[in-house]
N, C-alpha and C positions, 0 to 999 in steps of 0.2 A: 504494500500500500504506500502510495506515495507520501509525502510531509510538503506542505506550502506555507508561506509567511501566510496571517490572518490579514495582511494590509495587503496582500497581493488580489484578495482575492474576494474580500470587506472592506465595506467604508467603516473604518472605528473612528469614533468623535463620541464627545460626553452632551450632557445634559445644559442647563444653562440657568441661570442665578432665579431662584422662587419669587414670585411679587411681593415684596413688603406690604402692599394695601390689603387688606382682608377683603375691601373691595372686590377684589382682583376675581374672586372665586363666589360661585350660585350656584342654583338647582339644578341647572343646565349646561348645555356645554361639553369641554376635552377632557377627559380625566388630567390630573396634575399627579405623576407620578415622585412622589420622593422617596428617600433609601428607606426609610422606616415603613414606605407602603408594600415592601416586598416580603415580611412574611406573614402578613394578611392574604395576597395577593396571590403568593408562591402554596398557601395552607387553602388553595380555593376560593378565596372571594373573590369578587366580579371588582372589574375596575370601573363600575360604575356605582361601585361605593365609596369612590375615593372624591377629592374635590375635583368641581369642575369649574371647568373656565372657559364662558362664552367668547364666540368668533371676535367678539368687534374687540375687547378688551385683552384678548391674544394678541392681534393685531397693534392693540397701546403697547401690549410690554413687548410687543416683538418675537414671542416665543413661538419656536419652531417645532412644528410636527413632527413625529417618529412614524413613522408607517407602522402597521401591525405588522407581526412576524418581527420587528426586532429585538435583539437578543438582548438586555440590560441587564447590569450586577453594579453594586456597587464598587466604587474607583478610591474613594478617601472615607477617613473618620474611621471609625471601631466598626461600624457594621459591615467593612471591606473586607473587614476577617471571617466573619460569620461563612461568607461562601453561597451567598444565596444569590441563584443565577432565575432570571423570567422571560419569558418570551411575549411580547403584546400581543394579544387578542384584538386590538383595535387603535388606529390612530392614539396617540398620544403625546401629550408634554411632558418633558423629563428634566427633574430637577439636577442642578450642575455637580452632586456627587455619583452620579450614573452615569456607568459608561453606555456607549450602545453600539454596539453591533450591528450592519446592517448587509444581510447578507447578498452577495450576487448572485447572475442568473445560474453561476457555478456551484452554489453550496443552497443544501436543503436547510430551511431556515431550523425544522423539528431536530435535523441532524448535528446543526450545531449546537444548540441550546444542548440537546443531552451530551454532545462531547464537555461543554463545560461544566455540567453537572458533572461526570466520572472526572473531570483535572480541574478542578475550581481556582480561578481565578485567583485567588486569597493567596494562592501560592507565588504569586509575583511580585509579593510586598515585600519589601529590600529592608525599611527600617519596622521593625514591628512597635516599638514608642510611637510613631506617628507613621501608622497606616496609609499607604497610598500606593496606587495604582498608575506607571506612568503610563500616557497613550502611544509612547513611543517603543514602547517594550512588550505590549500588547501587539501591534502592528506587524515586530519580529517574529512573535508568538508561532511559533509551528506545531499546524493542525495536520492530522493525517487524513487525507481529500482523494476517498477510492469513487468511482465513477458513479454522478447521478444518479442513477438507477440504484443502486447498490448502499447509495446515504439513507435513500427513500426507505429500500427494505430493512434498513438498521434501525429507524427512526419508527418504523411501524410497528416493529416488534416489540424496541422498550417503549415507545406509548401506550402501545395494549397492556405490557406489563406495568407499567406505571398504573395504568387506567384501573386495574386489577389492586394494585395498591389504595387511590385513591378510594374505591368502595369500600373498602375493609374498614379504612377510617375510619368512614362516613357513617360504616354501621356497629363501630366502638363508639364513636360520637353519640350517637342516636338512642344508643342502651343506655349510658351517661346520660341522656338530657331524658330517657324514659324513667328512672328511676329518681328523677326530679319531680318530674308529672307525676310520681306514683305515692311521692312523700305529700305533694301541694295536695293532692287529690285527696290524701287520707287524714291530712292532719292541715293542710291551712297553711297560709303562710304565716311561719311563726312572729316575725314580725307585726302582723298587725291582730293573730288568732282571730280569723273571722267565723270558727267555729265556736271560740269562749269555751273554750279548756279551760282546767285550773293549772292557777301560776304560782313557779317556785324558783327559788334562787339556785341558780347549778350547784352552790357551796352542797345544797341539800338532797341535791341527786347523786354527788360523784363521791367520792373521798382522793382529795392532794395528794399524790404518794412523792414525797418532795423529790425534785429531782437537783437538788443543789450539788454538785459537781463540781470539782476544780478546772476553770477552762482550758482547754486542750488550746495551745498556741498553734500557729500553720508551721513552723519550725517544728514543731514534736509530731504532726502530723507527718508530714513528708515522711516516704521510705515505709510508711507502716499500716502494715494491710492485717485484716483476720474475717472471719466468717460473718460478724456482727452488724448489722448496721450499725453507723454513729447519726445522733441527730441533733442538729445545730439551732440558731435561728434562724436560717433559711432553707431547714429543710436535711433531709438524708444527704448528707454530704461525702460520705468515709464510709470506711467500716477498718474494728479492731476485735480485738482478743477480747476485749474486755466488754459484758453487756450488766445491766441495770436488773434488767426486770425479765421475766419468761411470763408467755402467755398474752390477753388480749387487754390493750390499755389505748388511752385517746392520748394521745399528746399534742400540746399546745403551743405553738411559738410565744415567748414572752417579748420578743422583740417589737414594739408597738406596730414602728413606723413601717417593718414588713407586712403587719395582719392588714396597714392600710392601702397601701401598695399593690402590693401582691396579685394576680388575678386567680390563682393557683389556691385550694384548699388552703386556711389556716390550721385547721385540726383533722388530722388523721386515724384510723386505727391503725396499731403497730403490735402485729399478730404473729408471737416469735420473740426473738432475744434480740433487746436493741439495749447501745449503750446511748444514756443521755447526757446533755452537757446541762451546766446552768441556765442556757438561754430559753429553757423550752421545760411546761406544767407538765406531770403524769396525772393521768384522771382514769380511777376505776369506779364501776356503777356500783350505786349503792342500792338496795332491795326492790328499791321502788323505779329504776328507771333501766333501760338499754342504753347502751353504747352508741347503737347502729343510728338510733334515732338522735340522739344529743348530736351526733357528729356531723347529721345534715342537718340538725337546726342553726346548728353554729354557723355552718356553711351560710346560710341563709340569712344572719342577723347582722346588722350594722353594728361593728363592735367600736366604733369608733368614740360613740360617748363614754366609753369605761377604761380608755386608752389616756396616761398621763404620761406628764411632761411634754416638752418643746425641744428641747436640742437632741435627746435621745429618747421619744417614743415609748411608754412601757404597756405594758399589762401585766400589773402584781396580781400575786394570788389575792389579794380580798377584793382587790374587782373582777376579778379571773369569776369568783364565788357568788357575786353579788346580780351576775348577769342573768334575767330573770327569762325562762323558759314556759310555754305552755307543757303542761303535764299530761297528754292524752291517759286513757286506760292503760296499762302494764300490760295484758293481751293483746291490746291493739298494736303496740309498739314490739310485739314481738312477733307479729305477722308480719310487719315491714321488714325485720329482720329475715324471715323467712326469705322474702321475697329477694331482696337483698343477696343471699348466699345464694340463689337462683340465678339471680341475674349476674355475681362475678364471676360465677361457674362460667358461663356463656363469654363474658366476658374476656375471660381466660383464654379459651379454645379461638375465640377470633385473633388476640394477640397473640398468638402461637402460628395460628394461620399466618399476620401482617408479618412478621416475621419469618414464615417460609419465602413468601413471597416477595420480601425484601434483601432472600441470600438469592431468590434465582435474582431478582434485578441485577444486584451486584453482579453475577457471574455472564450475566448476557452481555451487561455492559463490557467487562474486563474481556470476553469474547470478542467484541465488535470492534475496541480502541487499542487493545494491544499489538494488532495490526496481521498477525498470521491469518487467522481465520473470523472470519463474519459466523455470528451465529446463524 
């Protein structure tokens, strides 16, 4: 298979500076793509969720059209690292840390976009302190370019494998947002309980099993692995030798300004042996409540009122205790559960699946770009 400069054979040029006017962007109009739109964008949403910007006000700031099909990743800043490479679906604006690719009558625009998925870009950053993409180095860039026909059949196979991927998701997604509708459906949203449950302070559902710890520095972390999970304030971060607890417990980030943040679950169950650090509550149910269910009320409740401080964010255990919960029936809340061990069951076996199905991608891709043989 042969190898050609990407400038021999693409037009590569970036993006160009966003409008300052808020103005600038309506209801209507070009999408405006920037580097943070791409793992919206790249995870399936429509780029007509993004802003847009009508013709005539294009025209004021002078911004220039992308044709669809061209290939964009980010060029500068930290999201250059990530590696997240897009292809347009439809005319576009591109903001000036995007590169773009715009392919000729000689390259399959699907072909290349998946070649810089299998060799990401990211890999051409010279200073990793300040991230950047030259478009001059890009240009040198050698792609391996076997004959039209032949880009086409590379690009249709991992699209359908991708496309295979993408459902999988879609239907781990869908079990996650069913088991939402299953809790609202049964219990209300705890927030406003518009069934009128009776209401009680978590202090009096759980019992604190302290998790005060000595904090593990990243120095003493480096080099040191064990079977255990570790859990920080941001979450399972490590694993070590050393665990805390065995068995099924909730744990809590105490880090405020993460629980507000965050898009990602604040409280988890942690089923098995995990070690904990200080940053993060152990909470076991006490006679009258589940687990399964506090843990999606939390999910569900603005914790924000019960969060102190200003320069470092907290949530102490007596607000931790204090945060008050509807109480459905003890039977009721252990049918969700039910349901619950039903749906990760199912769960499981999908993400077992997306992960078959993301060792063949790998292997089709590594088929197709290592250049011997095309799958």
């Amino acid at each position: 298979m042969k190898s050609v400069a990407l400038g021999d054979v693409c037009e590569v040029t970036t993006g160009q500076s966003a409008p300052q006017d808020h103005e600038a962007f309506g209801q209507c109009g070009t999408p405006f793509v920037r580097a943070g739109s791409l793992e919206r964008l790249c995870a399936g949403e429509s780029e007509d969720t993004l802003e847009l910007v009508e013709p005539e006000k294009a025209r004021r700031y002078r911004l220039k059209l992308y044709p669809a099909n061209t290939v964009v990743f980010p060029k500068s800043g930290m999201s250059a690292k990530v590696g997240r490479v897009y292809r347009l679906g439809r005319d576009c604006h591109l903001v000036s840390h995007l590169a773009a690719v715009l392919p000729s009558t000689q390259v399959d625009s699907s072909y290349l976009h998946r070649w810089f998925e299998y060799s990401p870009p990211s890999r051409l950053i010279e200073n990793d302190a300040y991230p950047s993409i030259k478009t001059s180095t890009l240009k040198k860039l050698q792609i391996p370019l076997p004959p039209l026909p032949e880009q086409r059949r590379i690009a249709a196979i991992l699209d359908k494998a991708d496309a295979l991927r993408a459902k999988r998701r879609d239907a781990i997604a869908k079990l996650d947002q069913l088991l939402q509708s299953v809790f609202l459906g049964m219990f209300g949203n705890p927030a406003s309980n518009p069934k009128n449950w009776p209401v009680a302070p978590l202090g009096s559902l759980c019992i604190n099993e302290d998790a005060r710890r000595k904090p593990i520095k990243q120095s003493d972390r480096d080099g040191r692995e064990g079977p255990y999970p570790y859990y920080g304030a941001s979450g399972v971060i490590d694993s070590f030798d050393d665990y805390l607890f065995d068995g099924e417990r909730l744990l809590v980030a105490e880090d405020g300004a993460n629980l507000v943040a965050r898009s990602s679950p604040i409280a988890f169950m942690a089923r098995g042996r995990y070690w904990v650090n200080n940053h993060a509550h152990v909470l076991a149910a006490s006679e009258g409540a589940d687990l399964r269910f506090i843990e999606r009320a939390l999910e569900l409740l603005d914790l924000e009122p019960y969060i102190t401080g200003s320069a470092q964010p907290k949530l102490n255990q007596a607000n931790l205790e204090r945060i008050e919960l509807p109480v459905p029936p003890l039977e009721m809340q252990r049918r969700f559960r039910t349901f619950c061990e039903r749906l990760e069951s199912e769960r499981q076996q999908a993400v077992a699946q997306l992960d078959s199905i993301g060792s063949l991608f790998s292997s089709l891709q590594m088929s197709a770009f290592l250049g011997a043989n095309a799958p």
